[in-house]
C-alpha positions in Angstrom: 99.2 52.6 46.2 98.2 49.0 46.4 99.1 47.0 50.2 97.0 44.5 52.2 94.6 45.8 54.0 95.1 46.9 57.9 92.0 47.2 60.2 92.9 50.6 60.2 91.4 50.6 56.7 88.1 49.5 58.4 86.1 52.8 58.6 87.1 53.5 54.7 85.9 50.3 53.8 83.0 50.4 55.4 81.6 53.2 53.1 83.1 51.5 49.9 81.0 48.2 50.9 77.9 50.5 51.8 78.3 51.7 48.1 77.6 48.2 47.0 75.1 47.8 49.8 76.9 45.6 51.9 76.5 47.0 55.5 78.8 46.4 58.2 79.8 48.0 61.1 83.7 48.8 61.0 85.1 47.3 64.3 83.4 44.1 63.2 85.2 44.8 59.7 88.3 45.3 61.2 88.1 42.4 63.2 87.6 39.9 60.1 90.0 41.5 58.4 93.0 40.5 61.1 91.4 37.0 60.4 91.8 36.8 57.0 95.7 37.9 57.4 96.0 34.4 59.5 94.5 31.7 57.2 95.0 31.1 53.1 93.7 34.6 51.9 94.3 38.2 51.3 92.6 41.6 51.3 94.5 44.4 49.0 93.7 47.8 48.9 93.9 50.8 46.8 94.7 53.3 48.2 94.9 57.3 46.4 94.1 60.1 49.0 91.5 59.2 51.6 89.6 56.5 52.4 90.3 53.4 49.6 89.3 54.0 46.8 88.9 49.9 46.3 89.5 46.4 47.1 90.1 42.7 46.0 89.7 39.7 48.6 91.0 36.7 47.0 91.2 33.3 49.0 93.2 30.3 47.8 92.7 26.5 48.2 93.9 23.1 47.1 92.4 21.3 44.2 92.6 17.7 42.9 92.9 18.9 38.9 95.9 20.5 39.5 99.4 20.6 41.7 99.3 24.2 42.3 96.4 25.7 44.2 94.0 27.8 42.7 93.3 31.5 44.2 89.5 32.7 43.9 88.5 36.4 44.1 85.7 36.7 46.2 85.3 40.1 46.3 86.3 43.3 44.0 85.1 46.5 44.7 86.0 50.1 43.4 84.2 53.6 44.5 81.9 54.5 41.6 83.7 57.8 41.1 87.1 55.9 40.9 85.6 53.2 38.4 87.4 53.6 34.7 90.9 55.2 36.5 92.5 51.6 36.3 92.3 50.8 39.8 90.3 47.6 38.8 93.0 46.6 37.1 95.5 47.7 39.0 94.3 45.4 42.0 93.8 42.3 39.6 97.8 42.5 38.8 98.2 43.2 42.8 96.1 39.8 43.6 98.1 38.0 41.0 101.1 38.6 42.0 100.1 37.3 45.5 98.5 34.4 44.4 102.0 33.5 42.9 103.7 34.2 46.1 101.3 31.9 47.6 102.3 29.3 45.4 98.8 29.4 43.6 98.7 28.1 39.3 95.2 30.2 38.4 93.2 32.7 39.6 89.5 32.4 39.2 86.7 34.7 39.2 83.2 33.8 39.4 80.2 36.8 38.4 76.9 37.3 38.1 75.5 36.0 34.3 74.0 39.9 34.7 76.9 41.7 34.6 78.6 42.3 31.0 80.5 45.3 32.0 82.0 43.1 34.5 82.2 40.0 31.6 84.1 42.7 29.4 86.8 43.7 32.6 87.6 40.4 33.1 88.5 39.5 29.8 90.6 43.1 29.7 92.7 41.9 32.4 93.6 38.4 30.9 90.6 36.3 32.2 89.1 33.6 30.3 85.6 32.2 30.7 85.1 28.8 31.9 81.3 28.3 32.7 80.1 30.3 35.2 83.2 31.6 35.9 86.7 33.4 34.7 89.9 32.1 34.9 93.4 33.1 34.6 96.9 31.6 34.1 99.7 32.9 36.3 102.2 31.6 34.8 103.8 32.9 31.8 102.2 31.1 28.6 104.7 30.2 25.9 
């Protein structure tokens, strides 16, 4: 199951972000993630049995190249033991989808020059590279 994330979700997402050595403490979790429901952004989870098994932030924002605004994931996490299940990919086509409810025209994400398995994943799930970073139509290309 893929939804947006709840602050019930905090104390599972603590130990998914401790994983990638990001430490916080879950009430202050839970409390950022009731403030990213209110402004331009969204936090999806996936969820199997347990705790989530991963996550995608994405935040969106207006740009002067383009009428549509442009959705940026800023964070995408899965569990090592979930990685290769097609959870990844599963909360890319989530995020999509709500970038286009938002009204959003591409989806960009940036990564580290370091990371080719991540390089490979993004092109896999429709990403193009654009400099430092990948980008993605949302709408359907004729």
């Amino acid at each position: 199951e893929i939804r947006a994330a709840t602050p019930a979700e905090a104390p599972g997402l603590v130990t998914l972000l401790a994983e990638a050595g990001l430490m916080v403490e879950a009430r202050e979790l839970a409390d950022r993630l009731t403030t990213l429901r209110q402004g331009p952004a969204t936090a999806l989870v996936a969820l199997q049995w347990g705790p989530p098994s991963g996550v995608v932030l994405m935040h969106w924002y207006p740009v002067l190249e383009a009428a549509s605004p442009v959705a940026q994931i800023t964070m995408l996490l899965v569990g090592e033991e979930n990685r290769r299940c097609g959870i990844g990919r599963l909360l890319i086509k989530a995020a999509a989808q709500a970038a286009r409810v938002a009204g959003c025209g591409q989806m960009e994400i940036q990564t580290a020059s370091a990371a080719p398995s991540l390089h490979a994943f993004c092109r896999a799930t429709g990403f193009a590279e654009a400099g430092p970073r990948f980008v993605r139509s949302l709408r359907k290309q004729v």
